[in-house]
C-alpha positions as a LaTeX table, in Angstrom:
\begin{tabular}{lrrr}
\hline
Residue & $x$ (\AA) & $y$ (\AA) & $z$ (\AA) \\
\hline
Unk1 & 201.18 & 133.71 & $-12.34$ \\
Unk2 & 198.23 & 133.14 & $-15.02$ \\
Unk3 & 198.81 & 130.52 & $-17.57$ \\
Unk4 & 200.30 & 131.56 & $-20.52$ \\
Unk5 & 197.27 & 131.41 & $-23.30$ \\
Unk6 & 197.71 & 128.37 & $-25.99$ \\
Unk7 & 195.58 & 127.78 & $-29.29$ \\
Unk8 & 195.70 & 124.26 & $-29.16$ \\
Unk9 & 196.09 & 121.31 & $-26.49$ \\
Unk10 & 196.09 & 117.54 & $-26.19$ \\
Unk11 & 193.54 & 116.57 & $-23.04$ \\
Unk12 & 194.77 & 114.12 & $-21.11$ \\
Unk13 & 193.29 & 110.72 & $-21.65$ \\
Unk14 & 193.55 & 109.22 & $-18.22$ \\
Unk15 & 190.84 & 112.43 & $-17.72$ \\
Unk16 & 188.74 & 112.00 & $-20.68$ \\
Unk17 & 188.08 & 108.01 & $-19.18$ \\
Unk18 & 187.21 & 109.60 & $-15.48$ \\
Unk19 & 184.95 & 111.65 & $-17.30$ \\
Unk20 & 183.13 & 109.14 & $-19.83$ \\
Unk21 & 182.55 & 107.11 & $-16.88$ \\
Unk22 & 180.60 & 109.30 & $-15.17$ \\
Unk23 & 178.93 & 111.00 & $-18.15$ \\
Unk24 & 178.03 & 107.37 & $-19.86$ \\
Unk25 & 177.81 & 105.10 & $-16.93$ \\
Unk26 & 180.75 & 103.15 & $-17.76$ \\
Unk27 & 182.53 & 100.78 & $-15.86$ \\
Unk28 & 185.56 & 101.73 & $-13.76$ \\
Unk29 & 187.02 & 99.18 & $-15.76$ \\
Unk30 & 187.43 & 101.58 & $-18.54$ \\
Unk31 & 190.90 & 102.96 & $-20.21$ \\
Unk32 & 191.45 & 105.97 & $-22.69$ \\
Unk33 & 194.12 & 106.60 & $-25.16$ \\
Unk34 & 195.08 & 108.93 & $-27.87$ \\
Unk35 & 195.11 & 106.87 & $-31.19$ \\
Unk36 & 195.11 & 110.24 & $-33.77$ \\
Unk37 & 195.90 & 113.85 & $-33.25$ \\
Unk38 & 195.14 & 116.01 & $-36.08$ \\
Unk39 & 192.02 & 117.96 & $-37.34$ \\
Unk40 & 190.25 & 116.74 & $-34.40$ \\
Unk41 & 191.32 & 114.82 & $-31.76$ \\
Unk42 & 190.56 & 110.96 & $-31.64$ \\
Unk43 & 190.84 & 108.50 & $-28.72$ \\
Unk44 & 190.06 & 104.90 & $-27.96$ \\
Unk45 & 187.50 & 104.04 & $-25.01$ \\
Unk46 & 187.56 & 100.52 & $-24.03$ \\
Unk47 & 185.28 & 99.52 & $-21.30$ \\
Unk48 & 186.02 & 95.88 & $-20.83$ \\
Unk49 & 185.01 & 94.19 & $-24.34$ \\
Unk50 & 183.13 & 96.86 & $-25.62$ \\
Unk51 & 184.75 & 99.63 & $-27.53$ \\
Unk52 & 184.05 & 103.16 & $-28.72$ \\
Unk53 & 185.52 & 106.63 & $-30.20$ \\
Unk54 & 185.42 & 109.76 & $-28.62$ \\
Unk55 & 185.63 & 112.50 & $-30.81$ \\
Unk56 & 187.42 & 115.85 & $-29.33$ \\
Unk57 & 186.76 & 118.76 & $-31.74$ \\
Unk58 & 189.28 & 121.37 & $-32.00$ \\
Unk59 & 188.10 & 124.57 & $-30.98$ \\
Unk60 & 186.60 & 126.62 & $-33.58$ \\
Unk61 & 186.41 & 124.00 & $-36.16$ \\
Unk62 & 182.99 & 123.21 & $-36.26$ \\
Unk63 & 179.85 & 124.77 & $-34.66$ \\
Unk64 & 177.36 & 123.27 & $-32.10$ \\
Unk65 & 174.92 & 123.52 & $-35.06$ \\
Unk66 & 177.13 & 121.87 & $-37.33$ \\
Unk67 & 177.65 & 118.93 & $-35.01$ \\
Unk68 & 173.94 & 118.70 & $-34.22$ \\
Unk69 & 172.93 & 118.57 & $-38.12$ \\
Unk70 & 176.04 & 115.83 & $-38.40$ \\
Unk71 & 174.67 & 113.80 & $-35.46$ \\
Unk72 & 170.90 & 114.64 & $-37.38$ \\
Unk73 & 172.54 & 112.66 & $-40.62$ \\
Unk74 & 173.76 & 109.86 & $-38.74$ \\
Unk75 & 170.97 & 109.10 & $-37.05$ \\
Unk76 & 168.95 & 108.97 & $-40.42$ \\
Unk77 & 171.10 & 106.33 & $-41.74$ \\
Unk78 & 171.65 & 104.17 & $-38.46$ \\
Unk79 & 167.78 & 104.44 & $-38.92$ \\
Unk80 & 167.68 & 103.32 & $-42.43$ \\
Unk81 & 170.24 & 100.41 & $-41.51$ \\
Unk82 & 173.36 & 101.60 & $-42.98$ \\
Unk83 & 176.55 & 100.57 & $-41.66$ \\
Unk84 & 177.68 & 103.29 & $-39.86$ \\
Unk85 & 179.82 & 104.21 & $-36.77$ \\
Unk86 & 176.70 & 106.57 & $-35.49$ \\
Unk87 & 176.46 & 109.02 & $-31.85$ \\
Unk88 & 176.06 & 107.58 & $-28.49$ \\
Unk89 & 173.74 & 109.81 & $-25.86$ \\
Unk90 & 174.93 & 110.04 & $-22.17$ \\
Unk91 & 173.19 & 109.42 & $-19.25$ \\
Unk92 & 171.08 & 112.51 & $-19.47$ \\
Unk93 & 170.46 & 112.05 & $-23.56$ \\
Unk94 & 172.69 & 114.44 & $-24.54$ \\
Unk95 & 175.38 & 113.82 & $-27.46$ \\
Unk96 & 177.41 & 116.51 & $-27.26$ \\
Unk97 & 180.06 & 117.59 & $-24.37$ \\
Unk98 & 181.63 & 120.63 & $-23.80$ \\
Unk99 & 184.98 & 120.32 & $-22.78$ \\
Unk100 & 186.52 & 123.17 & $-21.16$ \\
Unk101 & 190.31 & 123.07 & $-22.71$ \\
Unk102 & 192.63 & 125.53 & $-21.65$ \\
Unk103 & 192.21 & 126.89 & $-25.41$ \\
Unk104 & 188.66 & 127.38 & $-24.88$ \\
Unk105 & 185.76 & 125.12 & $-24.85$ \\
Unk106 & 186.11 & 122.22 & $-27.17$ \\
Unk107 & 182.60 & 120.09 & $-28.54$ \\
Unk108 & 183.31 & 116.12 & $-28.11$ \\
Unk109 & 181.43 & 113.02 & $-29.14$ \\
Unk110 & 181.21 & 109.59 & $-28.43$ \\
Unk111 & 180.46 & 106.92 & $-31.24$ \\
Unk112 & 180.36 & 103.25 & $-31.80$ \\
Unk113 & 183.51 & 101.21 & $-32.72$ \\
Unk114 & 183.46 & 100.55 & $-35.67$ \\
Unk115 & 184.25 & 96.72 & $-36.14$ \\
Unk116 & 187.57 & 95.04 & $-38.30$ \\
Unk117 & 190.44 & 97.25 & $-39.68$ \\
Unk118 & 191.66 & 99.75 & $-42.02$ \\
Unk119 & 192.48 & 98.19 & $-45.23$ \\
Unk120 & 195.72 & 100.20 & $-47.67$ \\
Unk121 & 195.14 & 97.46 & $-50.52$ \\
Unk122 & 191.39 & 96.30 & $-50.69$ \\
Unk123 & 189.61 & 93.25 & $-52.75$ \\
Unk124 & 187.33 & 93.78 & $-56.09$ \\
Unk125 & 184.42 & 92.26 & $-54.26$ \\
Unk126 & 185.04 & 94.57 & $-51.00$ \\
Unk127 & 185.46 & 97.56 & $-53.40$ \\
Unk128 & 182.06 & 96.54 & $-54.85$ \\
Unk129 & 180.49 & 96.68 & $-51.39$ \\
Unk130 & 181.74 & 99.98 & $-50.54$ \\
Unk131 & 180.41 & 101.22 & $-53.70$ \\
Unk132 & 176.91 & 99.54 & $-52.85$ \\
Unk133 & 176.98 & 101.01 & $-49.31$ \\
Unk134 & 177.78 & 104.65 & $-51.06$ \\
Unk135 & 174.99 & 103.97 & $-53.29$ \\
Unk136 & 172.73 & 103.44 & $-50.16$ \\
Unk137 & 173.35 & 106.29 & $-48.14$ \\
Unk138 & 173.31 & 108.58 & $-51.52$ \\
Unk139 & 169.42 & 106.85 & $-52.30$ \\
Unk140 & 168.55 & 108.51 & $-48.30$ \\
Unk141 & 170.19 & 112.13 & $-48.88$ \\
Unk142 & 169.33 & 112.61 & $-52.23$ \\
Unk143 & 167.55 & 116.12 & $-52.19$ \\
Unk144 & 168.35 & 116.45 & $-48.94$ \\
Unk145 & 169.90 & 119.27 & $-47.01$ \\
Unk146 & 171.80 & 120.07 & $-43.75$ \\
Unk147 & 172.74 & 123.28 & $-42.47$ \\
Unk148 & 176.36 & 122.79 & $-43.05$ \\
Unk149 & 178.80 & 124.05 & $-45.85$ \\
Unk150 & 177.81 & 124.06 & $-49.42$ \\
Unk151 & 180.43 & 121.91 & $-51.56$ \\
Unk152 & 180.34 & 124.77 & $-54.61$ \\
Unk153 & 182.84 & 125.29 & $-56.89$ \\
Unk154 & 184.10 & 128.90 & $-54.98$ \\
Unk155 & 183.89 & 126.69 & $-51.74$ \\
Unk156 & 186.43 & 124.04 & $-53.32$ \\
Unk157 & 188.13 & 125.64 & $-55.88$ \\
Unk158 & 188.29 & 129.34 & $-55.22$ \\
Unk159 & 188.47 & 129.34 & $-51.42$ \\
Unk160 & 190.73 & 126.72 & $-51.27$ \\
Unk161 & 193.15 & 128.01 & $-53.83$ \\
Unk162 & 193.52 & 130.96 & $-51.43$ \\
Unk163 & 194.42 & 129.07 & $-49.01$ \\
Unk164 & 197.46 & 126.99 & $-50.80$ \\
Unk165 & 198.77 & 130.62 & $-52.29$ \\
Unk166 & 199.84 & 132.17 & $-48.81$ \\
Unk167 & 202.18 & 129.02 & $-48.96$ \\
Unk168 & 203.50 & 128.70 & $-52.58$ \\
Unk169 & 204.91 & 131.33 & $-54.51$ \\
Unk170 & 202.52 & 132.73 & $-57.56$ \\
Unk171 & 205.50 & 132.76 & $-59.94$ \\
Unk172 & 206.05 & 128.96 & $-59.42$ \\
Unk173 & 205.34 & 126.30 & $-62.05$ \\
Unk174 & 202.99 & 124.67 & $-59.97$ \\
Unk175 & 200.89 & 128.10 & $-59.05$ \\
Unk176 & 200.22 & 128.63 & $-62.84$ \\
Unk177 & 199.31 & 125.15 & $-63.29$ \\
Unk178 & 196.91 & 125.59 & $-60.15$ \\
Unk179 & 195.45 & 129.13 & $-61.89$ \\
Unk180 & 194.78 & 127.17 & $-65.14$ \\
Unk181 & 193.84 & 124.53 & $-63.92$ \\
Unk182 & 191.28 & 126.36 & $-61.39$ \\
Unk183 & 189.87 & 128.02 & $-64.82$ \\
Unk184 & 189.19 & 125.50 & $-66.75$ \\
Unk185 & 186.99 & 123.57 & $-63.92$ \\
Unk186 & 185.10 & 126.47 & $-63.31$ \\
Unk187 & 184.12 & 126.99 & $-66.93$ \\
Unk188 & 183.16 & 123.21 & $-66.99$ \\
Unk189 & 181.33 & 123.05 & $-63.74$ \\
Unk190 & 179.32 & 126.19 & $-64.84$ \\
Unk191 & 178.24 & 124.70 & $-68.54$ \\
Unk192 & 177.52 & 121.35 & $-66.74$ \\
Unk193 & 174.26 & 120.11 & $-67.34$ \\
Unk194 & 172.75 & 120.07 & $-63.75$ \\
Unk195 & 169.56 & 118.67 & $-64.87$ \\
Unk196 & 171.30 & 115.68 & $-64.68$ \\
Unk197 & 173.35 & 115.52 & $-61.74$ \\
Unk198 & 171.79 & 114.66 & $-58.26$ \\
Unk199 & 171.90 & 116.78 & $-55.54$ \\
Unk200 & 172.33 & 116.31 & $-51.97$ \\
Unk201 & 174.16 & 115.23 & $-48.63$ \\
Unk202 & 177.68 & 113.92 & $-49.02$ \\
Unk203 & 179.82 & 112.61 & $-47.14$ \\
Unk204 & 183.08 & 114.27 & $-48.52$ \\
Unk205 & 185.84 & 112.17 & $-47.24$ \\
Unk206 & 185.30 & 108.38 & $-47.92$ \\
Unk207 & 188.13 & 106.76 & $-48.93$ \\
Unk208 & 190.30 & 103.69 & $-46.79$ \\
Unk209 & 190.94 & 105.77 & $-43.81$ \\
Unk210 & 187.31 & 106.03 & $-42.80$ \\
Unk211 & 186.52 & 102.54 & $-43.42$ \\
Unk212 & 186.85 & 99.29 & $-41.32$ \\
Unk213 & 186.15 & 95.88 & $-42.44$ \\
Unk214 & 186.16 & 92.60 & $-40.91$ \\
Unk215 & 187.52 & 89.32 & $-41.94$ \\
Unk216 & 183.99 & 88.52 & $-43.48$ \\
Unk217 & 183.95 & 91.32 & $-45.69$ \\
Unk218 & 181.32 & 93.94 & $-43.59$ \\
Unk219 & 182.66 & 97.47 & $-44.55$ \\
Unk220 & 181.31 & 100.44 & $-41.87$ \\
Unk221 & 182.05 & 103.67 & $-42.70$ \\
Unk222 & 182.53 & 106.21 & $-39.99$ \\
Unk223 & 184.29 & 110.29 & $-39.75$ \\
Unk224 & 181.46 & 112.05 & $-41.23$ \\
Unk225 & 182.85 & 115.39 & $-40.34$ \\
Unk226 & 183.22 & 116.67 & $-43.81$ \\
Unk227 & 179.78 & 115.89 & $-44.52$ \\
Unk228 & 177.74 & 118.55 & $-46.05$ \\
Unk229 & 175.47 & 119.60 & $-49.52$ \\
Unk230 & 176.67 & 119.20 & $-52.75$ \\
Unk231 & 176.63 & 117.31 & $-55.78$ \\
Unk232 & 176.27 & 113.67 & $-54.79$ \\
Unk233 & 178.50 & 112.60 & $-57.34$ \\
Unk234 & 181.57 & 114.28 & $-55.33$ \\
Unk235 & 182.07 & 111.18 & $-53.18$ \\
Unk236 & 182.25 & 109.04 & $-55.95$ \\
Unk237 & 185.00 & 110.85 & $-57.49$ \\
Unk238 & 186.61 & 111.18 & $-55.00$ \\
Unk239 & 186.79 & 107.89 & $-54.09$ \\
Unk240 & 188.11 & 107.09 & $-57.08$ \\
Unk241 & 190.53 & 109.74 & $-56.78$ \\
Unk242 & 191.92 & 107.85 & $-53.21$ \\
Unk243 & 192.11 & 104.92 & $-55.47$ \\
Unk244 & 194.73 & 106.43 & $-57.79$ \\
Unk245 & 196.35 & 107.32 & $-55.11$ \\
Unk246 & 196.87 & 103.70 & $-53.32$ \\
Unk247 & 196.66 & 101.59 & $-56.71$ \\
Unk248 & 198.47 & 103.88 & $-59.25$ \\
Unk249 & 196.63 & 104.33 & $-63.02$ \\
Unk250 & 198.78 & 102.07 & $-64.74$ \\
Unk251 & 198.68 & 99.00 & $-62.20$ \\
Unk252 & 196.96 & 96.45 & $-64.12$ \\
Unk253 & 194.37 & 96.35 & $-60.48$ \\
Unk254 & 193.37 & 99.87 & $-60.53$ \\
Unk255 & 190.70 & 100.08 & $-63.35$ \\
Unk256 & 188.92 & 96.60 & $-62.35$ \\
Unk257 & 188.62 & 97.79 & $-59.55$ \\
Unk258 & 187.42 & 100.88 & $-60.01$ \\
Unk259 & 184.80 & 99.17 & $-62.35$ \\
Unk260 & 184.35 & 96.79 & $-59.61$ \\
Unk261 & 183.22 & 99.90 & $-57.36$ \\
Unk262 & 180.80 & 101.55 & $-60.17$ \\
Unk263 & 179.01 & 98.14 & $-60.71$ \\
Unk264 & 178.53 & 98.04 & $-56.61$ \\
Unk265 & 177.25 & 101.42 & $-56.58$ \\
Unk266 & 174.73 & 100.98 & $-60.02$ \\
Unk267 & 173.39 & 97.89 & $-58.74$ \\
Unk268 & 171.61 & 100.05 & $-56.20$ \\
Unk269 & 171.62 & 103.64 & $-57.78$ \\
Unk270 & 172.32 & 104.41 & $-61.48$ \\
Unk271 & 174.85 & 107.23 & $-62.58$ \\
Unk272 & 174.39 & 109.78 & $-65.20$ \\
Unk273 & 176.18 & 110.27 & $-68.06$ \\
Unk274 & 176.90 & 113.70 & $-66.80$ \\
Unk275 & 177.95 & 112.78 & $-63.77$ \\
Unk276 & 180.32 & 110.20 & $-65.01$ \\
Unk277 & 181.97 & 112.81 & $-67.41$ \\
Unk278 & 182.39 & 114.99 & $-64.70$ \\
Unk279 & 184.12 & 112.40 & $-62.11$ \\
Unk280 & 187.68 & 112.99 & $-63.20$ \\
Unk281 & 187.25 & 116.79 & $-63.10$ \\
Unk282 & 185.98 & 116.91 & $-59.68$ \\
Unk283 & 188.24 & 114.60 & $-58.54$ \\
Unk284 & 191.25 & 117.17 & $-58.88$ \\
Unk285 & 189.04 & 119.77 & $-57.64$ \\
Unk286 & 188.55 & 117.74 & $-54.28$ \\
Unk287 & 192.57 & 117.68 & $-54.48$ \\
Unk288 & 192.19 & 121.70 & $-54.12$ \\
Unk289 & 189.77 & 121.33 & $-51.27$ \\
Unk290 & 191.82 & 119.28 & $-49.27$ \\
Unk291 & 195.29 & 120.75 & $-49.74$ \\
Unk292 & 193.74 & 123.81 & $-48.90$ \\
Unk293 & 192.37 & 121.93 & $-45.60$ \\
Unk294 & 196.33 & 121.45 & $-45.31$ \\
Unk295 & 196.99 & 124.70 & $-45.36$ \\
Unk296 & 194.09 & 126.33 & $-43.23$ \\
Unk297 & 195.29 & 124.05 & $-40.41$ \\
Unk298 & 198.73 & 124.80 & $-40.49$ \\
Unk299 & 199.44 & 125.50 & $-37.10$ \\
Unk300 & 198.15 & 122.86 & $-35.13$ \\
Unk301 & 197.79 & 119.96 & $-37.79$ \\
Unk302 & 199.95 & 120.10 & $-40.99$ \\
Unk303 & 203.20 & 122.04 & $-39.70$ \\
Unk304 & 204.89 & 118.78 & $-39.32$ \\
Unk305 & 205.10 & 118.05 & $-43.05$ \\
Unk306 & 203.37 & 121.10 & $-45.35$ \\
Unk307 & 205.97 & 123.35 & $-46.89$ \\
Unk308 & 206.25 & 124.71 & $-50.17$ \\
Unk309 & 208.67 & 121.61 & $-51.20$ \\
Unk310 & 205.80 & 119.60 & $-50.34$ \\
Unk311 & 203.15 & 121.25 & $-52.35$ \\
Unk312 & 205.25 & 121.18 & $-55.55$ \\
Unk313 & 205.66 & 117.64 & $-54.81$ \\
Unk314 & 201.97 & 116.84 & $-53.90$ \\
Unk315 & 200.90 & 118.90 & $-57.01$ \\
Unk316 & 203.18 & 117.36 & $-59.95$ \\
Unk317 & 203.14 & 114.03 & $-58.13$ \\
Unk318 & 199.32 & 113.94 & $-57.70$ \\
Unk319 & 197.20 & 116.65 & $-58.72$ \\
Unk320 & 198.86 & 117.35 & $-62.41$ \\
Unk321 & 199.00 & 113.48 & $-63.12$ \\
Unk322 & 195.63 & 113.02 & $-62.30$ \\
Unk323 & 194.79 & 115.92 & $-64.68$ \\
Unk324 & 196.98 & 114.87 & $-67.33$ \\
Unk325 & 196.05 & 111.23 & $-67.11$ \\
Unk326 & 192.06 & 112.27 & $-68.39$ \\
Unk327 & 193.86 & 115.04 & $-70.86$ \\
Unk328 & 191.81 & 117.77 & $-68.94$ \\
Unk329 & 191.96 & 121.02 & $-69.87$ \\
Unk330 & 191.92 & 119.50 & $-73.82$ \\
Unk331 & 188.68 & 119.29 & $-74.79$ \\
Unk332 & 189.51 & 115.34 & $-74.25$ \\
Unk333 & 187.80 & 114.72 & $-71.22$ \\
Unk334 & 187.22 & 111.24 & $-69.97$ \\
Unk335 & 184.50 & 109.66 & $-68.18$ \\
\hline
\end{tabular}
């Protein structure tokens, strides 16, 4: 009897060592496990005291060509000294492996460990770093390009609002306030004045998750697989935007440190007035993009928790607040 087809799997571990060992030349020393299931698949390689990540992608979620021009970026930056978790070749200088799951045949790469933890509640000072280290890789992409997705506002706002309707009603409160909401930013992005607003590679997703630090303060940042073009100023809001989330606006911690993260990242690159202005609005449009992540990858990520309880939760509890707190959509708009 033929197997019965399947859209997504979990690879066995125990195999994905036996396999990095001979691919990568590693010791037979070396043990696999699955630390995080999700978008892609994520497991820990220790080969005696070294450590790395191998990255299993699920199928159809990004292209060989859109893992090449990722691997391209991070190799510009390792280059350039950033502190990055950056691609490991195997033995025969190739990054990327093609795993044949039963799904189909799944893209993988290895990278460096990154060093220290993941960090919920971080320091001024280390918030200044991170900002300096954002600034950094921003002064190497600027007016740069990779053959990836476009971060527009139909990409984030448009797209993505699609998306989150095929799981919440259009007659609910929270739908209209999505509709309006949606309006309003794409009237402002299109009379922004992108004369002064830098363009290039971001990273997309940079917020505690995707950080490690150690005990003397070094932050690396690794999981670019967001990365792609846009307006640079898209990671910085929505960095800030993660902050909300873990400090809350009205602790009396969130807006030093905030400041503490805009000093970091204009002591290496200065920020428009424009951009600044701009910050809070596309910080709820990146709340768009990534609930409508939620949504696309329903049935293999988000199944466990998304429902349409949950989105009028994760819109009045986060999106609206956010929007209320800088009185968009009021002609009161806060930089």
């Amino acid at each position: 009897m033929t197997h019965f087809p399947v859209t997504n799997s979990n690879l066995s571990a125990a195999h994905i060592g036996l396999f990095l060992q001979e691919k990568y030349s590693l010791s037979k020393d070396t043990k696999c496990q699955l630390i995080k299931a999700g978008i892609n698949d994520t497991y820990l390689v220790s080969d005696n005291l070294d450590k790395f990540v191998f990255r299993v992608y699920s199928l159809n979620w990004r292209s060989r060509v859109e893992i090449e021009e990722e691997i391209k970026l991070l190799t510009l930056l390792k280059q350039n000294g950033i502190s990055i978790s950056y691609p490991l070749s195997d033995k025969e200088n190739s990054y990327i492996q093609t795993l044949k799951a039963p799904e189909g045949d799944r893209f993988a790469v290895l990278f460096t460990f990154a060093s220290g933890e993941k960090l919920h509640i971080i320091s001024e000072e280390t918030h200044f770093q991170i900002g300096q280290l954002m600034a950094q890789i921003h002064k190497i992409t600027n007016n740069q390009k990779l053959n990836r997705t476009d971060y527009s506002p139909e990409v984030i706002l448009i797209n993505s609002l699609k998306k989150v309707s095929a799981f919440l009603n259009s007659d609910t409160e929270e739908m209209n306030f999505m509709r309006s909401a949606q309006t309003f930013l794409l009237k402002e992005f299109k009379n922004a004045n992108t004369s002064q607003i830098r363009k290039g590679i971001v990273h997309l997703d940079i917020w505690f998750d995707n950080l490690n630090i150690t005990n003397n303060n070094k932050v690396t940042i690794f999981d670019f697989d967001f990365c792609g073009n846009g307006w640079l100023c898209l990671d910085i809001a929505y960095y800030i935007m993660q902050l909300h989330n873990v400090e809350k606006y009205e602790s009396k911690d969130y807006q030093p440190k905030v400041d503490s993260f805009i000093k970091g990242y204009e002591s290496v690159s200065l920020i428009s007035a424009e951009e600044k202005r701009l910050i809070p609005m596309l910080g709820v449009s990146l709340y768009f993009f990534y609930l409508g992540v939620q949504c696309q990858r329903y049935d293999n990520w988000s199944n466990s928790f998304l429902s349409e309880n949950y989105l009028k939760r994760f819109i009045n509890g986060l999106v609206k607040r956010y929007y209320d707190i800088y009185q968009l959509g009021e002609n009161k708009n806060c930089a």
